[in-house]
RODOSE-279911 format. One line per field, with one value per residue (C-alpha): z, y, x; residue number from 1. Coordinates in steps of 0.02 Angstrom, whole numbers. Layout:
<atoms>
up	Z;...
north	Y;...
east	X;...
k	NUM;...
</atoms>
This chain:
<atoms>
up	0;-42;61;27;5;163;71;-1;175;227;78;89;284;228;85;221;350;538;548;366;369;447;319;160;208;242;63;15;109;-2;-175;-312;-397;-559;-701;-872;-998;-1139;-1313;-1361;-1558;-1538;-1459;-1342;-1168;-1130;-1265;-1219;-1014;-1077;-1152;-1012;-860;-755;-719;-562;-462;-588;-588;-529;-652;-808;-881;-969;-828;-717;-582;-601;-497;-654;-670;-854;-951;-1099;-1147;-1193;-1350;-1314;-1289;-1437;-1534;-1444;-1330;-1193;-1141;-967;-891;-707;-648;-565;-759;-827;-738;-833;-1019;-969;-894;-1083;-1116;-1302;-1441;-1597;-1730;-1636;-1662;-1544;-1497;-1342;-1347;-1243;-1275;-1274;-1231;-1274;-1125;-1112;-1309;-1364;-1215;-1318;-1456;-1395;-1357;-1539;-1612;-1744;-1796;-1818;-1805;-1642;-1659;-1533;-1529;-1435;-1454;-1420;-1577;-1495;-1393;-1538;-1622;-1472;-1466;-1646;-1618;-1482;-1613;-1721;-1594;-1537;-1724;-1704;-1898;-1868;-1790;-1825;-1742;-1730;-1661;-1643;-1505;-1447;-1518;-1691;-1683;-1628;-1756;-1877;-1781;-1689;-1623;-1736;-1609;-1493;-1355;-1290;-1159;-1082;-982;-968;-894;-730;-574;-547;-364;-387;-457;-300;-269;-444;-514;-365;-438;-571;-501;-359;-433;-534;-407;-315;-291;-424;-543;-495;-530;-715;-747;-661;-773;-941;-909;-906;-1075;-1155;-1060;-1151;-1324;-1323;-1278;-1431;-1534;-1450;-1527;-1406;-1315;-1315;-1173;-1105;-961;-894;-785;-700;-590;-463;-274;-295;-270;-392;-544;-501;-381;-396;-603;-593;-521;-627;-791;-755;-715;-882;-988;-927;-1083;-988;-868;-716;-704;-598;-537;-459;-370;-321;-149;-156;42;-33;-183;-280;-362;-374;-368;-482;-547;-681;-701;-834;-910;-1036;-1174;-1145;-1264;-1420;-1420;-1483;-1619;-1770;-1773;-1895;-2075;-2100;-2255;-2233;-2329;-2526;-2558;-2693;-2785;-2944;-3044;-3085;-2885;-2834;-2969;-2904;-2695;-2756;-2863;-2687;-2593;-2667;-2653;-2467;-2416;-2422;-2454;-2515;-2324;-2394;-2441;-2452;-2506;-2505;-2575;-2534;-2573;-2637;-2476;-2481;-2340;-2290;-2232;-2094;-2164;-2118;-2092;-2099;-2231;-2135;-2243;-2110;-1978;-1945;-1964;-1927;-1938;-2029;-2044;-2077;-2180;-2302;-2388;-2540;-2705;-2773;-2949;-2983;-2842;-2676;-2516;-2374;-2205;-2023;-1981;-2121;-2007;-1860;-1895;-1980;-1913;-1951;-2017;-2126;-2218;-2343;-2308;-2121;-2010;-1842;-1697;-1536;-1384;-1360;-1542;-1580;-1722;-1620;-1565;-1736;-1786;-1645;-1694;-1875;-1924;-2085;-2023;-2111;-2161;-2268;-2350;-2531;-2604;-2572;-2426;-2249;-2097;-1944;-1794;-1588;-1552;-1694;-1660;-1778;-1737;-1909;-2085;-2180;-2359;-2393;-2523;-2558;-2392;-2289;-2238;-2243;-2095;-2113;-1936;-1930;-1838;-1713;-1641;-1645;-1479
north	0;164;320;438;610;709;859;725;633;813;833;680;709;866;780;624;618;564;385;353;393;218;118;238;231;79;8;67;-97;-220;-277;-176;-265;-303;-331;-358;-301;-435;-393;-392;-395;-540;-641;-662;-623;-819;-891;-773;-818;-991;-970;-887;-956;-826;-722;-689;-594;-445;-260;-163;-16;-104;-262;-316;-304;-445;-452;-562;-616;-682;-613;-624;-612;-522;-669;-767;-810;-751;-565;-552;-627;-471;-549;-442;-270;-267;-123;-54;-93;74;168;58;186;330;272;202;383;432;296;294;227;145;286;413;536;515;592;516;678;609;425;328;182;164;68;184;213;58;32;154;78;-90;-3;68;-97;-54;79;273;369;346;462;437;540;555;716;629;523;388;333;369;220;113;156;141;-53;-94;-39;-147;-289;-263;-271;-82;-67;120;218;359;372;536;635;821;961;976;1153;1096;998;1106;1230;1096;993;1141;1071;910;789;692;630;672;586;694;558;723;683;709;700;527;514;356;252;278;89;26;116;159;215;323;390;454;485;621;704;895;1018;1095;968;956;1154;1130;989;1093;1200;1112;1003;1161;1202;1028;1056;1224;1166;990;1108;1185;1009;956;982;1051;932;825;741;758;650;723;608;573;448;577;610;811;929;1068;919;862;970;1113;1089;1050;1204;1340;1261;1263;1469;1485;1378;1443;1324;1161;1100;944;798;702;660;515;500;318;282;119;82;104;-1;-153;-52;114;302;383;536;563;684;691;857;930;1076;1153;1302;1349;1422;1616;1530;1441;1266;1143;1134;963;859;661;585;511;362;356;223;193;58;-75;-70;-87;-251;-334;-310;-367;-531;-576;-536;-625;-774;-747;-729;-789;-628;-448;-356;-179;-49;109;67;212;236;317;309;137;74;41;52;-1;173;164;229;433;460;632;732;721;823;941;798;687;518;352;232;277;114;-62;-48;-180;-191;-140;-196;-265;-321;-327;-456;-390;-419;-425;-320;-362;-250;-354;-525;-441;-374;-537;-672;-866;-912;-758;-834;-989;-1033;-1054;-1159;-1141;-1209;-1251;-1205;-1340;-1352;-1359;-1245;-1102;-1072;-1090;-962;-835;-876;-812;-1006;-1112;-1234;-1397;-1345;-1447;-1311;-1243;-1129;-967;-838;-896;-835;-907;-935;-1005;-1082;-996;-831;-733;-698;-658;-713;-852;-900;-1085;-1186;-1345;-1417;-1294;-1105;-968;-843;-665;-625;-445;-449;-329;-462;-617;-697
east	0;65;42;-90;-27;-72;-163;-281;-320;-370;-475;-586;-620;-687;-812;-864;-934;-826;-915;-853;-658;-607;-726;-669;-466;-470;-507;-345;-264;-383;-370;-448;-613;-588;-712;-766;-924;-983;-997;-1183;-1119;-1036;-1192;-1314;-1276;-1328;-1218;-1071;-1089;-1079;-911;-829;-787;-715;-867;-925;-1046;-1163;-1124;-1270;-1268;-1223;-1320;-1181;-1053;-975;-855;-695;-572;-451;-300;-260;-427;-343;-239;-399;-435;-627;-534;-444;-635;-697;-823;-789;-675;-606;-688;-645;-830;-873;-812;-955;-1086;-1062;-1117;-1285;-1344;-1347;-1475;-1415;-1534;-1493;-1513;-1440;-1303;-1176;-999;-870;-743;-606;-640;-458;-463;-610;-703;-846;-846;-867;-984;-1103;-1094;-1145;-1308;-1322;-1340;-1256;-1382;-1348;-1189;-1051;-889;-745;-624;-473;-333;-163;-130;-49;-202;-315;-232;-253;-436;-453;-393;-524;-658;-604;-574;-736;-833;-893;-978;-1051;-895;-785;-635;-556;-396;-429;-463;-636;-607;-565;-723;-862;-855;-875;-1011;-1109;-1273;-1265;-1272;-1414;-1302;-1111;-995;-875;-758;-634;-456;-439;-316;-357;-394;-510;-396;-276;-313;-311;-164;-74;115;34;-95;-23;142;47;-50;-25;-159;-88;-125;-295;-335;-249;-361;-527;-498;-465;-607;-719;-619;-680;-850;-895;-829;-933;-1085;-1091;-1102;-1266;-1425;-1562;-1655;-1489;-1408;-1231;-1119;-995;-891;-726;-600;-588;-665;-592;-739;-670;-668;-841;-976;-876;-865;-1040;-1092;-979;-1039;-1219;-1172;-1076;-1197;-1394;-1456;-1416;-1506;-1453;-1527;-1447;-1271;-1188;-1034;-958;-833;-750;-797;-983;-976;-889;-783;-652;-692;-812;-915;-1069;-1187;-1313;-1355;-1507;-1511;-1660;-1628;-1499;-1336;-1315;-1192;-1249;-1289;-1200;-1254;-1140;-1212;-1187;-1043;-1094;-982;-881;-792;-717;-828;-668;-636;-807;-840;-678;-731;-910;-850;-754;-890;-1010;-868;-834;-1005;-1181;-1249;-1221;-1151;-1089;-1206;-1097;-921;-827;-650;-524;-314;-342;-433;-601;-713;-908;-978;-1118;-1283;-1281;-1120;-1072;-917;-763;-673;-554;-562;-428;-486;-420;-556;-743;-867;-780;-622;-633;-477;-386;-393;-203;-153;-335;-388;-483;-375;-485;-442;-430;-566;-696;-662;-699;-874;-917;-1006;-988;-1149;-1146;-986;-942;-782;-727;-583;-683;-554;-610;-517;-408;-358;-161;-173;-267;-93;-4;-136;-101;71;82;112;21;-101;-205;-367;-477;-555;-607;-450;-483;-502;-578;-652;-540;-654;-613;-805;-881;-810;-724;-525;-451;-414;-325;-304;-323;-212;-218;-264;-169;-195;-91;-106;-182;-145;-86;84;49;-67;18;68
k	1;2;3;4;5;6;7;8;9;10;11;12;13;14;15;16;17;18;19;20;21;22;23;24;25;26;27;28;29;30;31;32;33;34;35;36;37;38;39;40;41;42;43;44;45;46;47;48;49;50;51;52;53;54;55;56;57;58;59;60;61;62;63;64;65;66;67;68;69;70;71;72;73;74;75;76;77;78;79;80;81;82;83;84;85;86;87;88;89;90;91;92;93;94;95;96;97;98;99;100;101;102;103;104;105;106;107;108;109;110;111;112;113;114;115;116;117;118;119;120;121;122;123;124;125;126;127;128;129;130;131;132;133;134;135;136;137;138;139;140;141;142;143;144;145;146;147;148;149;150;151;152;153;154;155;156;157;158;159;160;161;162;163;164;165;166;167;168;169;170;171;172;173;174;175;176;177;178;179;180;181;182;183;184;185;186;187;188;189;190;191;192;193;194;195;196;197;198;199;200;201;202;203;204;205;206;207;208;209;210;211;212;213;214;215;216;217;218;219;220;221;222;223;224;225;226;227;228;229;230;231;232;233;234;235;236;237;238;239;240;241;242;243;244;245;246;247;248;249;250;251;252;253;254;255;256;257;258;259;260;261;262;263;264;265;266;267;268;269;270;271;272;273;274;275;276;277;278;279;280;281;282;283;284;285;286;287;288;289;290;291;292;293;294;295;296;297;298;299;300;301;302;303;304;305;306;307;308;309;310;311;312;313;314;315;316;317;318;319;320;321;322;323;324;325;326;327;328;329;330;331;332;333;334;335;336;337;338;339;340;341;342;343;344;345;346;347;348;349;350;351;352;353;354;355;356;357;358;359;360;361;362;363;364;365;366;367;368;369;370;371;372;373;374;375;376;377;378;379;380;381;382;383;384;385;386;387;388;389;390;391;392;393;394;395;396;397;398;399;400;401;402;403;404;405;406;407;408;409;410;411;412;413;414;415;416;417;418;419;420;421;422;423;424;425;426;427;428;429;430;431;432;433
</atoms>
C-alpha cells in the first residue's frame, strides 16, 4: 500500500462524513475489484456467459457487466474474438446515464481507450452514427484497435481538439460523453504508482480548469433537447460538484438531471463521478449545416470487392463502399463529410484492391459473423493450431482454395487464405502472440 498524500487525507475528511473515514481509508489496504463487460455484437448475453468461465458476481449499473477475480482475461482467445473489454466496474456507470438509442447521433470527446466508447456503441446496435475521438494520436490508435477488436460497424474514430471539432459539428449531435481527464484520485487503489505519482493540488486546478475548456466546447455540438455525461476517476470537489456548479453558471441552456458519485468503501468497485445534463434552449452561435458523406468508388474497384464478396459470403453485407487512397471502406448509413477531420477509422475498412484481386482487411473479419460466411476453419479451444494461428504459423485446413473466416467456437478472430489443404495466416503482426 502506498501512502496517501497528506493534502488529499485532509481533503476527503472534509467531503465524508466522521463515521465514514475508517470504512473509506481503509479500502486502500484491499485488492482492487476487477471486471469485465460482454460484447452484445458478438452474441447473446446467454451464449457469451456460456463461453466464459471466469465471471462472477453482476455489476449493478451495467447489464452487461461482471465481476472477475481472473488475473489475465486479456490473454484469452474469447478477448482477442472481442467478446468482452475489461472495464474497471465502477467506469461502466457513466455510459448508461446517456441511455443511447440505436439511430442516434452520438460523440465520446475524450474517448481513449475506449471502454466507455465502445460501451455506447454496444447499445447502438449497430444503428446510427457513434464518433470517438481522442486528441493525443498515440491513444487514438489504441482506441481505434479496440473498435475494431470489438466489431464496431457504425464508428468514427477521430484525433482532434474539442475546439477543432465544434465549429464543424455545432449542435449536430443527440447525445455526448464527456469522460474528461482528470487527477485521478479514484484510481488511487487501482493504479497506485501512477496515479499518485501524478497528483499535487496543483494538478488538480490545471485539470478543473481544462475540463471546463472541453466542457464548453462539447456544448456547442449538441442539438437542443440533447443529453450530455460528464464524468470522472476523481473524489476532488473542484473536478466534479464544484465543475458541476460553474458550468451550469456559464452555460444557462443546460439544465441537471442528476449526478452520481461512487466511494470504493460504498460499492464493488473504485472512485467515480457522472452527471447527466439537458439543453433546454440553443446556443447564440450557429448550429451545424454538415451534409452526410456520398460514397464514392471507382466502378473497376467496386466489381472486383463485389466478385469476392459474393465469393466470401452468403450474401451482399456492404451498402456504401466508399474509396479512398486505394482502400475501400463499408460506410455506416448517415455518416457525416469528414473532410477537415482527422480520421483514422470511418465504418468497416474492407480492404484494398491489389493487382486486380480484392485483399480482405482485419477489420472485415472482425465485424463478420460465421454463419454469414462460406468458407470457415472454426477451432475449438483446445485445438493445436489455435496457437499456430495466434502464432503467424500455416495450419491444415480442409477447406475450398480461397479466402476464410478463422473462428475459436464460432467466433471470428481473423483471416487465412487456404491452399491446397493448408492455410496461410492473415494475422496482422501486431497481434500475434
Amino acid at each position: 500500500m502506498y501512502p496517501l498524500p497528506e493534502q488529499f487525507i485532509k481533503n476527503m475528511k472534509k467531503q465524508l462524513p466522521e463515521n465514514e473515514w475508517e470504512a473509506f481509508f481503509g479500502v486502500y489496504a484491499k485488492k482492487p475489484f476487477k471486471g469485465v463487460r460482454l460484447n452484445p455484437l458478438k452474441g447473446g448475453r446467454v451464449a457469451l456467459k456460456e463461453k466464459l468461465d471466469f465471471l462472477d458476481a453482476s455489476v449493478p449499473w451495467e447489464e452487461n457487466g461482471y465481476y472477475t477475480s481472473e488475473e489475465k482475461v486479456g490473454a484469452s482467445p474469447y478477448h482477442t474474438a472481442g467478446l468482452f473489454y475489461s472495464q474497471e466496474p465502477s467506469a461502466m456507470c457513466a455510459a448508461p446515464l446517456l441511455d443511447v438509442q440505436a439511430g442516434e447521433r452520438v460523440l465520446d470527446l475524450c474517448s481513449a481507450p475506449g471502454g466507455k466508447g465502445t460501451q455506447l456503441a454496444c447499445m447502438m446496435e449497430g444503428k446510427g452514427i457513434i464518433m470517438l475521438n481522442e486528441p493525443i494520436l498515440s491513444r487514438a490508435k489504441i482506441l481505434s484497435q479496440n473498435v475494431e477488436r470489438m466489431g464496431i460497424k457504425n464508428a468514427v474514430v477521430t484525433s482532434e481538439l474539442p475546439e477543432n471539432l465544434s465549429v464543424k459539428f455545432a449542435g449536430y449531435f443527440d447525445k455526448i460523453l464527456v469522460d474528461a481527464p482528470c487527477s485521478g484520485e479514484g484510481m488511487f487503489r487501482k493504479n497506485a504508482e501512477e496515479a499518485l505519482g501524478e497528483w499535487s493540488e496543483e494538478n488538480v486546478a490545471m485539470c478543473a480548469e481544462r475540463q471546463a475548456h472541453i466542457l464548453k466546447e462539447a456544448t456547442k455540438m449538441l442539438r437542443v433537447g440533447g443529453r450530455l455525461v460528464y464524468s470522472t476517476c476523481t473524489f476532488a470537489f473542484a473536478e466534479d460538484e464544484g465543475q458541476v456548479c460553474d458550468y451550469l453558471k456559464n452555460q444557462p441552456q443546460m439544465r441537471l438531471i442528476k449526478q452520481e458519485k461512487l466511494y470504493p468503501h460504498k460499492v464493488d468497485g473504485e472512485g467515480h463521478f457522472a452527471a447527466l445534463f439537458e439543453k433546454v434552449s440553443a446556443d447564440a452561435e450557429w448550429e451545424s449545416r454538415i451534409k452526410d458523406m456520398k460514397a464514392w468508388c471507382s466502378k473497376d474497384a467496386e466489381k472486383v470487392y463485389r466478385d469476392f464478396e459474393k465469393v466470401f459470403f452468403k450474401e451482399k453485407q456492404a451498402k456504401y463502399i466508399h474509396e479512398a487512397s486505394g482502400i475501400l471502406y463499408a460506410l455506416p448509413e448517415g455518416v457525416f463529410d469528414w473532410k477537415g477531420v482527422q480520421v483514422l477509422r470511418v465504418g468497416i475498412r474492407l480492404g484494398e484492391v491489389k493487382n486486380g484481386r480484392f485483399e480482405p482487411s482485419h477489420s472485415l473479419a472482425m465485424c463478420a459473423k460465421k454463419e454469414e460466411c462460406n468458407n470457415v476453419l472454426d477451432l475449438d479451444l483446445d485445438d493445436v493450431r489455435l496457437d499456430k494461428y495466434f502464432r503467424g504459423e500455416t495450419m491444415e485446413g480442409d477447406l475450398k482454395n480461397g479466402w476464410c473466416l478463422v473462428c475459436v467456437d464460432g467466433y471470428p478472430i481473423g483471416l487465412g487464405k487456404a491452399v491446397n489443404g493448408t492455410v496461410k495466416n492473415h494475422l496482422p503482426k501486431g497481434l500475434r502472440k
